[in-house]
C-alpha positions in Angstrom: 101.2 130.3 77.7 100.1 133.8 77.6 102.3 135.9 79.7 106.5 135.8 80.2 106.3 134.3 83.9 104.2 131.8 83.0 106.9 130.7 80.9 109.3 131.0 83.2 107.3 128.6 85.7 106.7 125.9 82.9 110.4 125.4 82.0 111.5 125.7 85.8 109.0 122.9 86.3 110.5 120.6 83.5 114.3 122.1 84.0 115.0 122.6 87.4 118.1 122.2 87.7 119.6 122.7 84.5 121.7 125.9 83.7 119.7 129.0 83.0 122.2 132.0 83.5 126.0 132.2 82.7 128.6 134.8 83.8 132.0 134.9 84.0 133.0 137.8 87.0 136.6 136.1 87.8 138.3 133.0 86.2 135.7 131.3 84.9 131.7 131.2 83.8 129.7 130.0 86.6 126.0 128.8 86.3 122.6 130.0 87.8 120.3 126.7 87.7 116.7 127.7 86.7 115.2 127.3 90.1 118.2 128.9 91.4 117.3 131.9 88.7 113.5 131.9 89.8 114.2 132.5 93.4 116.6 135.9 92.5 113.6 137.1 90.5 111.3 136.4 92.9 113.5 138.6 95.6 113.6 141.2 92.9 109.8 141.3 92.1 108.9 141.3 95.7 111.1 143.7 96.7 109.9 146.2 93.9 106.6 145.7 95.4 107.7 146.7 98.9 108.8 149.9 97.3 105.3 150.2 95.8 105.5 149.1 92.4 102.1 148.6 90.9 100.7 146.8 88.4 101.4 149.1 85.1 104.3 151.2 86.3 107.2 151.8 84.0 110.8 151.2 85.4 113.8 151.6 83.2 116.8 149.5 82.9 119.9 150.5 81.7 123.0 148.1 81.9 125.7 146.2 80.2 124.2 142.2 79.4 124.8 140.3 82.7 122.7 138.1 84.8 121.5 141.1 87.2 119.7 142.4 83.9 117.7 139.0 82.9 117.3 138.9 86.8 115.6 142.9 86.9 113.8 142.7 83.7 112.1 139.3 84.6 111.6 140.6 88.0 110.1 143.9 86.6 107.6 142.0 84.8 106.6 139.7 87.8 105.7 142.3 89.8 102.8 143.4 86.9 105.7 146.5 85.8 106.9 147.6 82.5 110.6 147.2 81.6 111.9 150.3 79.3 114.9 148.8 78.3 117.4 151.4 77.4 120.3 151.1 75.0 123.7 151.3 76.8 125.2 152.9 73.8 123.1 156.6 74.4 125.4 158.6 74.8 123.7 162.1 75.0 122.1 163.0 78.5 119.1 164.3 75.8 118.1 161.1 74.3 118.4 159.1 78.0 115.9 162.0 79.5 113.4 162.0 76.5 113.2 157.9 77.2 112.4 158.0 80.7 110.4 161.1 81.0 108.3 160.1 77.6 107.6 156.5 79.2 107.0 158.2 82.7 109.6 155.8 84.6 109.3 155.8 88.4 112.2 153.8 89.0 115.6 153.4 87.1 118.2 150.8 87.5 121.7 150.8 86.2 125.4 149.3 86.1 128.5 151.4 87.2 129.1 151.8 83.7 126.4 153.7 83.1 125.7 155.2 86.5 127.2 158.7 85.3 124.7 159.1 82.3 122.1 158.4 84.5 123.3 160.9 87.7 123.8 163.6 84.7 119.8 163.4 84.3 118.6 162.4 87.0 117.5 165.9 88.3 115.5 166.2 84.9 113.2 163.5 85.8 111.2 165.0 88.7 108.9 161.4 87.9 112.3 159.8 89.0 111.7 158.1 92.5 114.9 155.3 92.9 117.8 154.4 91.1 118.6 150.8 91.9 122.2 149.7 91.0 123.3 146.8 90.1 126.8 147.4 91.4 128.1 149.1 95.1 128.7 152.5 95.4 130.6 154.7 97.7 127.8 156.9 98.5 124.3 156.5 97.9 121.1 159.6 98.5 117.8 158.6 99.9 116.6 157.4 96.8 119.0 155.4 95.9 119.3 151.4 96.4 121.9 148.3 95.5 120.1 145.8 94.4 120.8 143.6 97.3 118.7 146.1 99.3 116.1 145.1 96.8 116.5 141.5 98.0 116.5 142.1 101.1 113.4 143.5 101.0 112.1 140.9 98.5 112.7 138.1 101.1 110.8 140.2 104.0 108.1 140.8 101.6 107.7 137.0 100.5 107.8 135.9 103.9 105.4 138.4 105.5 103.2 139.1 102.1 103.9 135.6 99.7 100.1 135.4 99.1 100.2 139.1 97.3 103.2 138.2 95.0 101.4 135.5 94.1 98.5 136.9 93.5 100.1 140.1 91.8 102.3 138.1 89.0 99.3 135.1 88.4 96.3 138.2 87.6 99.1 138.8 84.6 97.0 138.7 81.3 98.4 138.6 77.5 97.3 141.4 76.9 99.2 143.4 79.8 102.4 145.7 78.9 106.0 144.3 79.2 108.0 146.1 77.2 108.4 149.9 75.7 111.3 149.8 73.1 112.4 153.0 72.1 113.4 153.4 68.1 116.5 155.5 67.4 114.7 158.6 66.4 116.6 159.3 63.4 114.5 162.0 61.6 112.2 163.0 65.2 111.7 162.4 69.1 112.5 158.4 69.2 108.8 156.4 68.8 108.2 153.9 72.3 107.0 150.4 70.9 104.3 148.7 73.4 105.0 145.2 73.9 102.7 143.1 75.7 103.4 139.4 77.2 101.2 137.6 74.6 103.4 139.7 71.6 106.8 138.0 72.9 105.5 134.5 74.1 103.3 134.3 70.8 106.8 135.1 68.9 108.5 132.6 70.9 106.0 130.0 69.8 106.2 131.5 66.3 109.8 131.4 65.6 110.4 127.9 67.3 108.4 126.8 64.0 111.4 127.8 62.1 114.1 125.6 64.4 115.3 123.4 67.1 117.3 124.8 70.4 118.0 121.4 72.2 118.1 122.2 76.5 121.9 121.4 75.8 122.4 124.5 73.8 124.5 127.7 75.2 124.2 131.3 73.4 126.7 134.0 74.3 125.0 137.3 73.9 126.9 140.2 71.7 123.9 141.6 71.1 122.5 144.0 73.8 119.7 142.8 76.0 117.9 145.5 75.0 116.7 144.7 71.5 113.7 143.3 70.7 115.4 140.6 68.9 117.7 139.4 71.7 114.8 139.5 74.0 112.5 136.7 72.0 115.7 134.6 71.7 116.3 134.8 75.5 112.7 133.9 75.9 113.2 131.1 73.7 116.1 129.8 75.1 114.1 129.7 78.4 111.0 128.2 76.6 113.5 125.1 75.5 115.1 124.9 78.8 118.8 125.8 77.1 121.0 128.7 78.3 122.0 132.2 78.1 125.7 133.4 78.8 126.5 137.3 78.9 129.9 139.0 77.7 132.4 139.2 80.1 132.0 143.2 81.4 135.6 145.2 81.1 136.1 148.8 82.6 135.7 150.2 79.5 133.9 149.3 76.1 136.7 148.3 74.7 137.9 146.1 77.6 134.8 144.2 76.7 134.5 144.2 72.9 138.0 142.4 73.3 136.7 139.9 76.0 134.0 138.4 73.0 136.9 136.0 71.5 138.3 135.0 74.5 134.4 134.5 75.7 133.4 132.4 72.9 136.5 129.9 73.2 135.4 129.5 77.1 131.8 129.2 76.9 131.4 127.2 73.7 128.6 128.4 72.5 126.2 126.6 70.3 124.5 129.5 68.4 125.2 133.3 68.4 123.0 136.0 67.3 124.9 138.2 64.6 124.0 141.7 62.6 125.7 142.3 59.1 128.7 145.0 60.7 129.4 142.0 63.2 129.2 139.2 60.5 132.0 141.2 58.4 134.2 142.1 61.7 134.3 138.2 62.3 134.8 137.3 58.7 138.0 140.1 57.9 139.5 138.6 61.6 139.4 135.1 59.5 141.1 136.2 56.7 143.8 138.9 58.6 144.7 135.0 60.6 145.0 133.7 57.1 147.0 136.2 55.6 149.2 136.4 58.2 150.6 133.0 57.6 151.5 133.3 54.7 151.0 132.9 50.6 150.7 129.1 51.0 147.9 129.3 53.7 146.2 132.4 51.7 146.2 130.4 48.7 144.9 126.9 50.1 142.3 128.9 51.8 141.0 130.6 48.7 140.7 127.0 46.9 139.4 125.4 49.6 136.6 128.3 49.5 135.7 128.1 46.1 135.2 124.9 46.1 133.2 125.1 49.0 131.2 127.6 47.3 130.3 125.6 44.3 129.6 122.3 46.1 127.3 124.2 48.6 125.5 126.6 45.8 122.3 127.9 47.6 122.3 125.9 50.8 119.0 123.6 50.0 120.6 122.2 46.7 124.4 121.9 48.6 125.9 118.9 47.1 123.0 118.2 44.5 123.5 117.0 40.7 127.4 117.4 39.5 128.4 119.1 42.4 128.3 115.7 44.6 131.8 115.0 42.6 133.4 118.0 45.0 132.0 116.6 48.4 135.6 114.4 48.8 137.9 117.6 48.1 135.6 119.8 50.2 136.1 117.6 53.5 139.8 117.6 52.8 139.7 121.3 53.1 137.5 121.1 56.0 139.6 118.9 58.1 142.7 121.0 57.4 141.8 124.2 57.3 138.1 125.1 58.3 138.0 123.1 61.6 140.7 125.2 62.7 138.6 128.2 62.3 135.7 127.0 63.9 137.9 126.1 67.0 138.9 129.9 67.0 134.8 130.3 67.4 134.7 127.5 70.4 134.2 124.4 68.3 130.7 123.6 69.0 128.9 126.4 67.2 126.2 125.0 64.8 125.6 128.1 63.5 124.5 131.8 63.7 121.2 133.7 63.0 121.5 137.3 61.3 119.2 139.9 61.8 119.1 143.7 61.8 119.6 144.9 57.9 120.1 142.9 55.0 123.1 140.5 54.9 125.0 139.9 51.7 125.0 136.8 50.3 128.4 136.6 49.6 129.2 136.7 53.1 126.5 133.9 54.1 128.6 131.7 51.4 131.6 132.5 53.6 130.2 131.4 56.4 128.8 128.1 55.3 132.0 127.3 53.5 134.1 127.4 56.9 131.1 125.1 58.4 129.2 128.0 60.7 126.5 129.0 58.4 124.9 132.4 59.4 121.2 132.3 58.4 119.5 135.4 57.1 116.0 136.3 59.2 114.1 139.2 58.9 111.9 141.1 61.6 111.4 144.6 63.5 110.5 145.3 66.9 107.1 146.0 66.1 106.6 142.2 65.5 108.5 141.5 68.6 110.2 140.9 66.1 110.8 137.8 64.1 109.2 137.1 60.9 110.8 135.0 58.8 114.6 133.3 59.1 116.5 130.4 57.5 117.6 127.9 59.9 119.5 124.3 59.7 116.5 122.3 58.0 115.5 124.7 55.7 117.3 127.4 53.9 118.4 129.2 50.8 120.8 131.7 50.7 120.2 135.4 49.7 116.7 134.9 51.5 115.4 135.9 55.0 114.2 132.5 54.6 110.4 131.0 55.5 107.5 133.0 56.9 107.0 132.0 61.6 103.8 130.5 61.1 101.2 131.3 62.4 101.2 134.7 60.6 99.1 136.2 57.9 101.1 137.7 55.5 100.8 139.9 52.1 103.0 141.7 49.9 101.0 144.9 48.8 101.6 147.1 45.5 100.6 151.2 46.4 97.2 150.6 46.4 96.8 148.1 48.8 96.4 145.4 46.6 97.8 141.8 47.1 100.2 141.1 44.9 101.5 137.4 43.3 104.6 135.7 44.1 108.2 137.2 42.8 106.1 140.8 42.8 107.9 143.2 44.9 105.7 145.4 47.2 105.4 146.2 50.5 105.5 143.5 53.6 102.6 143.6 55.7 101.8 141.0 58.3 98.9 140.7 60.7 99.6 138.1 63.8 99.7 138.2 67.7 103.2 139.2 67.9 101.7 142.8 66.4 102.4 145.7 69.1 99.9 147.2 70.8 101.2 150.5 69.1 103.0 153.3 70.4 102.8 154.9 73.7 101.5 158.2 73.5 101.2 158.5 69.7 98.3 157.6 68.6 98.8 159.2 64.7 101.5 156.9 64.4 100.2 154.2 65.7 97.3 154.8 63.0 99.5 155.1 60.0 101.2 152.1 60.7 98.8 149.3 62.3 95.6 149.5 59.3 92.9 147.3 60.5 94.8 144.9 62.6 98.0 144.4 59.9 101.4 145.7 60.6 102.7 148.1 57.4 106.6 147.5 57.7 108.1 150.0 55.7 109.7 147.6 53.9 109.9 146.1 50.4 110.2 142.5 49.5 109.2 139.5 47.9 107.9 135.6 48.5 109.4 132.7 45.9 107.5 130.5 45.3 109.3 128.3 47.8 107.6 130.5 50.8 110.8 132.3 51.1 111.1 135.5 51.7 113.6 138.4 49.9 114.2 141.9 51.9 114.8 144.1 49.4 114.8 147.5 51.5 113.4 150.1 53.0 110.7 153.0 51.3 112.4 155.5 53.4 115.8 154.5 51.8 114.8 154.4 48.4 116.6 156.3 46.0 114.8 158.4 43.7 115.9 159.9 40.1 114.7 162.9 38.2 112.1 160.8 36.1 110.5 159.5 39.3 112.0 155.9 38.8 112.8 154.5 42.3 115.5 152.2 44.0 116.6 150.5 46.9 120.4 151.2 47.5 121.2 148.7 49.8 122.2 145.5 47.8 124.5 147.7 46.0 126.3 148.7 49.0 126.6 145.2 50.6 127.8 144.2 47.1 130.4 147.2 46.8 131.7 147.0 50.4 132.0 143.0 50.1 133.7 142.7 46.7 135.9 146.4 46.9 138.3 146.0 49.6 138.9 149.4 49.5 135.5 150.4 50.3 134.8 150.3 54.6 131.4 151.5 54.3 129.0 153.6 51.4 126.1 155.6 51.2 124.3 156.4 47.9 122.4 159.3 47.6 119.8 160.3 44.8 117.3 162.7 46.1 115.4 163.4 42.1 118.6 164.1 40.5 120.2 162.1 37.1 123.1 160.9 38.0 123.6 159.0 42.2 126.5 160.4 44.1 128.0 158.2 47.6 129.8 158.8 50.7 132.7 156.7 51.1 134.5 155.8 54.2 138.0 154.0 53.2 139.7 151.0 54.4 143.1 152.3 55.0 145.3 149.0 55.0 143.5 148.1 52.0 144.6 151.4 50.5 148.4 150.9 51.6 148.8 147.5 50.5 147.5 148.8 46.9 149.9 151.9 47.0 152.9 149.5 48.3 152.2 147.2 45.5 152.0 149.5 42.5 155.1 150.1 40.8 153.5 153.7 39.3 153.5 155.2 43.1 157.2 156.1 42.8 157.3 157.8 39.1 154.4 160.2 40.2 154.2 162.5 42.9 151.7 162.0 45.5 148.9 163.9 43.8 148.8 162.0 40.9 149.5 158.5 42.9 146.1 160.0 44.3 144.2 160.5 41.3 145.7 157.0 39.6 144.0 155.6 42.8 140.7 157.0 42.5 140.3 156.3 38.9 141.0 152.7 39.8 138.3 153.0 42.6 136.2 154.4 39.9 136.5 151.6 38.0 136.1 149.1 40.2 132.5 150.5 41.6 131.9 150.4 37.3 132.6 146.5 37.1 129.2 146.3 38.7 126.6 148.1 35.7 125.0 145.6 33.2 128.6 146.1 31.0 130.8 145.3 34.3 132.4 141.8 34.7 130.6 140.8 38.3 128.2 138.6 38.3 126.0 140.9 40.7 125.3 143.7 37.9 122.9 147.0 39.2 121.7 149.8 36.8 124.4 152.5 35.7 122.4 154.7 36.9 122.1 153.6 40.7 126.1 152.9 40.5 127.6 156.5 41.7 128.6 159.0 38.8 130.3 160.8 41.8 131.8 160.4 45.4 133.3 162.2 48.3 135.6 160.4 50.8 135.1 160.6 54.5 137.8 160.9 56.9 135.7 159.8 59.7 133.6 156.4 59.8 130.0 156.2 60.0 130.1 154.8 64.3 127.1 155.0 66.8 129.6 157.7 68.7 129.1 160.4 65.8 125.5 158.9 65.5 125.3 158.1 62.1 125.2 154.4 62.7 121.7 153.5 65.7 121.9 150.7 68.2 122.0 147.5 65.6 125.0 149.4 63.6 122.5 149.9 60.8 123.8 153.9 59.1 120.7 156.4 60.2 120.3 157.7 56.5 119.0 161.2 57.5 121.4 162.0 59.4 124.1 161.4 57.2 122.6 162.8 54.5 122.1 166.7 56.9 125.7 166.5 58.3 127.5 165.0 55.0 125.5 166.6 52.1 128.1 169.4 51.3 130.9 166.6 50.9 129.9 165.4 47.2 
């Protein structure tokens, strides 16, 4: 299995007539079968190469998730194109341009709710020669097409020219492009990752190592299409002969952010794919429901989790040794209390996978206390992208769990050396699921692929288990005025898990003594602590304000080698000094990219003034 149709034609082979593609446009979700699936591509792919799509020509695609996407990307890659898959939430007409005139597009297809970005640009792309939409318009120029057009002229192409289809998606060889992923561009013009075929179906391969996905299973995308990461899952899903469900679309962002719950209780998804700002969104929706009904609930809830927490431990020791004695009182929460919440989640989810930055461990423990664990993996698009990930058989939490295999793997010191187990160093990896590099930059693609191995940027370790800890990025590290150096990002998943007040953090140290943070609030957090301190009406409001922040002061304190937390960092790393934000970090001011991860740099230009 070397290239993504050939995949597709295996499991249509074994699965004909299961479900492939779910979408709810009215009442319900409605299912494409796989053969049913195939024949839409086919149309697409043919009718591309009516319009005179060649082997090796770029096409982007710009759309909310939806079957017509799977359908154009899979049909872009049948007809020997290259899918640029572009990230819905681009907002500036600047970043959209740079995309498609850097990857030379010829064609671009897009929803209605994107259409506008696209018409804004589309005049600064003289390489530009259709826009396909997926969705009817009033009006449409002389290069413009609904994609029923494009089946239209898919069926008179099969039937006139079937033999050159044929021959045009089976002369597909690993090697051959499919993707070009474009990074955020945080600190420069956005990097285009070069995905061939073999990189995705060799990840497929790789990551079904780590775990089961029965045909029976369902997913319900929440991630976008776009990302690497949803892309390999999608291929695996279709490798395994499961199924793939998309959000319901709403007019407006919001309209479909609030379709996900009602979504998830109507499709009943088996797994969903999870980043850390989504894992802590589901998990403060939990405990808001709990809250909300009352002290009695609240405080069952919080016993029922502790235990949970002690009988589980680590996940591959749960119910070892003493803790077997809590397995009778830990179903008796379960059947009162956690059940319930996993109804709220459809019932039948088994669990998630997290990817996209590190996720804390407190809020794994949450997770597989309510009886949805959410394993940790690790990967970047440049490994197309899995790497490593825990899954139902094996697991520890606070890892990114075992390595895919096959892969080589090495953690390096600053010399290049290999270094032991439980040394931390740099993660480099050498496999097929390596890009090809990136397009039209050849001095990165040099200082990142060395002889064939993958330099990640980022820092970990292996146990001696085979598991594999994240500890962050070199790009993020935080350095002091002695040189010493440190990765800041366990101590913000530990302070924005454990301080209720804190929404979100940054900690700065650019060769300075003392570490100073951005803090963005959580303002009912803030209330409910001014409501319930007697102080607030002996002072004025000033120094109700400065009572506050000593408290907050203290609190972030607790966690230094002298604090009373369990998770203790350095004094030094902890923030001497912080300024308050009145506006989040959100992809719409750009200080957060595409997988809600904060774009450091960019914080650091705008904000640096603050503290």
């Amino acid at each position: 299995m070397k290239t993504i149709p050939q995949l597709l034609e295996d499991s249509v082979l074994k699965y004909s007539d299961n479900p492939l593609l779910w979408e709810k446009k009215t009442d319900k979700f409605e299912a494409l079968s796989y053969q049913q699936t195939k024949e839409y591509i086919y149309k697409f792919a043919a009718g591309l190469m009516s319009l005179g799509i060649h082997k090796g020509d770029k096409i982007a695609l710009i759309s909310e998730g939806r079957n017509t996407w799977i359908i154009s990307e899979m049909g872009i890659l049948y007809a020997g194109a290259v899918n640029v898959p572009l990230s819905v939430k681009l907002i500036e007409a600047s970043e959209i341009k740079f995309r498609i005139n850097h990857s030379e597009s010829r064609f671009i297809i897009v929803s209605q709710g994107q259409a506008s970005k696209v018409k804004l640009i589309k005049s600064e792309c003289p390489q530009v020669e259709k826009i396909i939409f997926l969705d009817e318009q009033e009006n449409y120029s002389n290069d413009e097409l609904h994609i029923n057009d494009i089946y239209k002229l898919g069926e008179d192409f099969l039937a006139t020219q079937g033999s050159e289809f044929e021959k045009r998606w089976t002369s597909l060889k690993g090697e051959d492009h499919a993707n070009i992923c474009y990074t955020s561009g945080t600190t420069a013009d956005p990097k285009g990752i070069v995905l061939s075929h073999r990189n995705y179906t060799a990840n497929v391969e790789q990551a079904c190592s780590l775990m089961t996905i029965p045909e029976s299973y369902r997913t319900l995308f929440i991630l976008p299409l776009d990302h690497s990461f949803a892309h390999t899952v999608y291929f695996c899903f279709i490798y395994k002969g499961a199924s793939i469900a998309s959000v319901q679309v709403g007019k407006t962002p919001m309209e479909s952010l609030k379709n996900i719950p009602i979504n998830i209780k109507e499709l009943k998804p088996n797994l969903i794919l999870s980043v850390p700002a989504l894992a802590k969104n589901f998990r403060k929706n939990v405990e808001k429901n709990i809250r909300d009904k009352g002290k009695i609930a609240s405080t069952l809830f919080n016993i029922g989790l502790k235990i949970a927490y002690m009988y589980n431990a680590e996940g591959y020791n749960r119910g070892k040794g003493l803790r077997s004695i809590l397995k009778p009182l830990k179903n008796f929460f379960d059947k009162i209390l956690f059940i319930k919440i996993r109804d709220a989640f459809g019932g039948q989810i088994d669990f998630f996978i997290g990817g996209g930055a590190m996720l804390d461990i407190d809020i794994q423990r949450f997770f597989y206390a309510i009886g949805i664990p959410m394993f940790q993996g690790y990967g970047l698009t440049e490994a197309s992208p899995v790497i490593s990930s825990n899954g139902l058989l094996n697991h520890k939490l606070g890892s990114s769990g075992p390595l895919v295999t096959p892969l080589d793997f090495r953690i390096e010191d600053d010399n290049g050396n290999s270094l032991p187990v439980f040394e931390k160093g740099e993660i480099v990896i050498k496999g097929e699921n390596v890009m090809i590099g990136y397009w039209k930059n050849e001095t990165a693609t040099a200082e990142t692929l060395k002889d064939g191995w993958l330099h990640t940027g980022d820092m970990g370790y292996l146990d001696d288990d085979g598991y594999l800890y994240v500890t962050g990025r070199f790009k993020c590290l935080l350095i002091a005025n002695d040189g010493e150096k440190y990765s800041p990002e366990g101590i913000e998943e530990a302070l924005t898990e454990h301080i209720t007040f804190i929404d979100q953090i940054m900690l700065y140290n650019n060769q300075s003594n003392y570490t100073t943070a951005l803090l963005v609030l959580n303002k009912e957090a803030v209330k409910r602590w001014f409501k319930n301190h007697s102080h607030s009406h002996k002072h004025t409001e000033e120094e109700n304000i400065k009572v506050f922040l000593k408290h907050l002061q203290h609190d972030i304190m607790n966690y230094d080698k002298k604090g009373k937390h369990e998770v203790v960092f350095p004094e030094r790393w902890l923030p001497a000094a912080f300024g308050i934000l009145k506006e989040p970090f959100t992809e719409n001011n750009r200080m957060l990219n595409s997988t809600l991860k904060m774009v450091r740099g960019r914080i650091d230009k705008d904000r640096k003034s603050v503290v």
